[in-house]
C-alpha positions as CSV (number, residue, x, y, z in Angstrom):
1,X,-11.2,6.7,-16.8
2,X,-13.4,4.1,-17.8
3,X,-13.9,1.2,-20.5
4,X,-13.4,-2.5,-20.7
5,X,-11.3,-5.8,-19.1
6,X,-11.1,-6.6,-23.0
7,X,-9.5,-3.6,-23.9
8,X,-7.0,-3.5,-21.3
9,X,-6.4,-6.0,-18.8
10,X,-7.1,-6.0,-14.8
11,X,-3.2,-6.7,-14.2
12,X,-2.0,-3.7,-16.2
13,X,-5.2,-1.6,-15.5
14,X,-4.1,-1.9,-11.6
15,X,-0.4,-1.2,-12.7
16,X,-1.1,1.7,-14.5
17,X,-2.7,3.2,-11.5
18,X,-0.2,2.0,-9.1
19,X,2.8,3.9,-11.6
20,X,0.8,6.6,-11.9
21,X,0.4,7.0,-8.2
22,X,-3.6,7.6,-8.6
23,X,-6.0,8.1,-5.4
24,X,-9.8,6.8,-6.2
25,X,-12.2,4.5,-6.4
26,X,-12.0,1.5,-9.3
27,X,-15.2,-0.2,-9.6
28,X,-15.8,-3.5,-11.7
29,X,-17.9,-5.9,-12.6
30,X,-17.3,-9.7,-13.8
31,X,-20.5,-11.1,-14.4
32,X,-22.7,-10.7,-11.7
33,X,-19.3,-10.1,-9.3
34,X,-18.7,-6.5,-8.2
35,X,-15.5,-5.7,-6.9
36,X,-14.7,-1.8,-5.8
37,X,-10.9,-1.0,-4.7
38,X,-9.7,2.2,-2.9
39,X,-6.2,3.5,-4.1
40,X,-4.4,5.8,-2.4
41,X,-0.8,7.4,-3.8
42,X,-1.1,4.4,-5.7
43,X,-1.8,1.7,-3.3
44,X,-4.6,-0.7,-2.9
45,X,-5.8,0.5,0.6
46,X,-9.3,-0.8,0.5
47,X,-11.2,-3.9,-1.3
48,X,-14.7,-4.7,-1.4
49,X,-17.8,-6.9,-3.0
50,X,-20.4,-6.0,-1.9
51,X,-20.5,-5.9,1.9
52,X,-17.4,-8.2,2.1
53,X,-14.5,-5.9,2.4
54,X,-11.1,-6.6,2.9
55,X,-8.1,-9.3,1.4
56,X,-10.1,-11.4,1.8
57,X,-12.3,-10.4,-0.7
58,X,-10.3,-9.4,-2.7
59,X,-8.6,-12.8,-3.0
60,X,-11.6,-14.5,-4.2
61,X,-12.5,-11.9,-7.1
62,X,-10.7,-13.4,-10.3
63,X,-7.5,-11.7,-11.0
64,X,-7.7,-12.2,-15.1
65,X,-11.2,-11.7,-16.7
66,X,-11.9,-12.0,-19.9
67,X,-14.3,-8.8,-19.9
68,X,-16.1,-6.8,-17.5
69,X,-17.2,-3.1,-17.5
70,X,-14.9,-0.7,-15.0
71,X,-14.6,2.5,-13.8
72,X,-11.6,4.6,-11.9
73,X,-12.8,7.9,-9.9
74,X,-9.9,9.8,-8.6
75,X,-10.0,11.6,-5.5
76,X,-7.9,12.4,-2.7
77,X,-5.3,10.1,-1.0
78,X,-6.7,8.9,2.1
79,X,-4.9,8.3,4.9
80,X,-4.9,4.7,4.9
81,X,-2.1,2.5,5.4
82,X,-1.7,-0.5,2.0
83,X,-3.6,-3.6,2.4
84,X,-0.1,-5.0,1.3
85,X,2.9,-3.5,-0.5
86,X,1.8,-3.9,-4.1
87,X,3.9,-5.5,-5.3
88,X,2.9,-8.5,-2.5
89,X,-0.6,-7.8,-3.0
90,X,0.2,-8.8,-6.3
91,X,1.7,-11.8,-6.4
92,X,-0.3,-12.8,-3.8
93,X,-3.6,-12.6,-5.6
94,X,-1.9,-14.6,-8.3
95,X,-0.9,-17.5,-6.1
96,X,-4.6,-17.7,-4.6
97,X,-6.3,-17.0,-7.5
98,X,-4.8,-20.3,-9.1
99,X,-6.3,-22.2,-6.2
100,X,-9.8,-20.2,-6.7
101,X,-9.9,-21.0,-10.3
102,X,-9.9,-25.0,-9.7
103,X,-12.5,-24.5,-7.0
104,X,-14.8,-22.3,-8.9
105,X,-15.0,-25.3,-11.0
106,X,-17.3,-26.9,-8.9
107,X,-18.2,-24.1,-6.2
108,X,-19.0,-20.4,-8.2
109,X,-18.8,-18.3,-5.2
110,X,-17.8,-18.5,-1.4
111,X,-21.4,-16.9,-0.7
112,X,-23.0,-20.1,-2.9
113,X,-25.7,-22.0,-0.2
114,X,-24.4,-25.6,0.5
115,X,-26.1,-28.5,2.1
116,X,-25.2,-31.4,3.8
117,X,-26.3,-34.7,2.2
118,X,-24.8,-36.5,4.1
119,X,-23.8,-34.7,8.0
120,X,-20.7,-36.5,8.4
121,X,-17.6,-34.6,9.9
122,X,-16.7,-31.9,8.7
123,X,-20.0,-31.4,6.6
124,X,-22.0,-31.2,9.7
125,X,-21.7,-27.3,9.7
126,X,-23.7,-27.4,6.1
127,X,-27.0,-28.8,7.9
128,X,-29.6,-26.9,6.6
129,X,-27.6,-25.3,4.4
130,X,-25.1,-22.6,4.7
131,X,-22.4,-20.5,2.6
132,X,-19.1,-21.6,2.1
133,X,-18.3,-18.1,4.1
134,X,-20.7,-19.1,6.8
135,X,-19.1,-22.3,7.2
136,X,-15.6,-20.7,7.3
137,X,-16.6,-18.6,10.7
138,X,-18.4,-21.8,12.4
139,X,-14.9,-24.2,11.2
140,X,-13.2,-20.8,12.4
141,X,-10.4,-21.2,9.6
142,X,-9.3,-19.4,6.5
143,X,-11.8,-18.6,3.8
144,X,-9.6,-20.5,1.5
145,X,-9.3,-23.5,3.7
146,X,-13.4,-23.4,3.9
147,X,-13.4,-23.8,-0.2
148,X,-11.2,-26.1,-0.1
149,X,-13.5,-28.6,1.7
150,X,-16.4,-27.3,0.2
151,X,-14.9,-28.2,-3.2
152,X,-14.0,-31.8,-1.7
153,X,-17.5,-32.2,-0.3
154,X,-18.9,-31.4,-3.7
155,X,-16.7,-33.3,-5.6
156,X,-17.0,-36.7,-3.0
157,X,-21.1,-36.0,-3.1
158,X,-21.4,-35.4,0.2
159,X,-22.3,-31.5,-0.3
């Protein structure tokens, strides 16, 4: 199965497969943003973009595109266990996905190079530059608390 995010929509694309109780790969793309998800029996037991696998990932890809080109391969169920129940990994996207949306506004992507203007706590880490993801491991927090004061630093000039 394969066609277009303005055709049918990711939420009901990923419902349809989750009803249907498909195993494959779906691969999409949202501008330059590729995001490949492993179903098994109908749940979402791997997420990916690019080298970046996991929740995490997933969390940051944006749950209602306009467009995009995508792509489900079926295959067999793999004996994974559910990155969530879906109907958690849902609504769980959803709630994040809000909070992506207002930071996206000033920071496109958690891979985006940021430097410190000015090195004051907590911008320090951002001294040379360095990714929003980067900055997450050296803060050793959440990937979403990392945006978070990206998109402060940004917004107060300081990044």
């Amino acid at each position: 199965m394969e066609g277009n995010l303005n055709t049918i929509p990711l939420t009901e694309l990923l419902e349809l497969i989750h009803a249907h109780r498909r195993s494959g790969v779906l691969e999409l793309r949202v501008g330059f943003l590729p995001l490949s998800l492993r179903f098994s029996a109908g749940e979402v037991v791997g997420a990916a973009i690019l080298d970046w696998e996991g929740l995490e990932a997933l969390f940051t890809f944006p749950l209602h595109p306009k467009e995009g080109p995508f792509r489900f391969q079926p295959g067999a169920p793999a004996a994974e266990k559910p990155l969530l129940p879906f109907s958690i990994l849902l609504g769980e996207w959803a709630r994040v996905n809000d909070e992506w949306d207002r930071f996206r506004t000033l920071v496109d992507s958690p891979s985006r190079v940021l430097e410190a203007i000015r090195p004051t706590s907590p911008y320090e880490v951002f001294q040379g530059g360095k990714s929003v993801r980067a900055a997450a491991k050296a803060w050793e927090v959440p990937l979403l608390i990392a945006m978070e004061r990206a998109y402060m630093g940004v917004r107060e000039g300081d990044l």
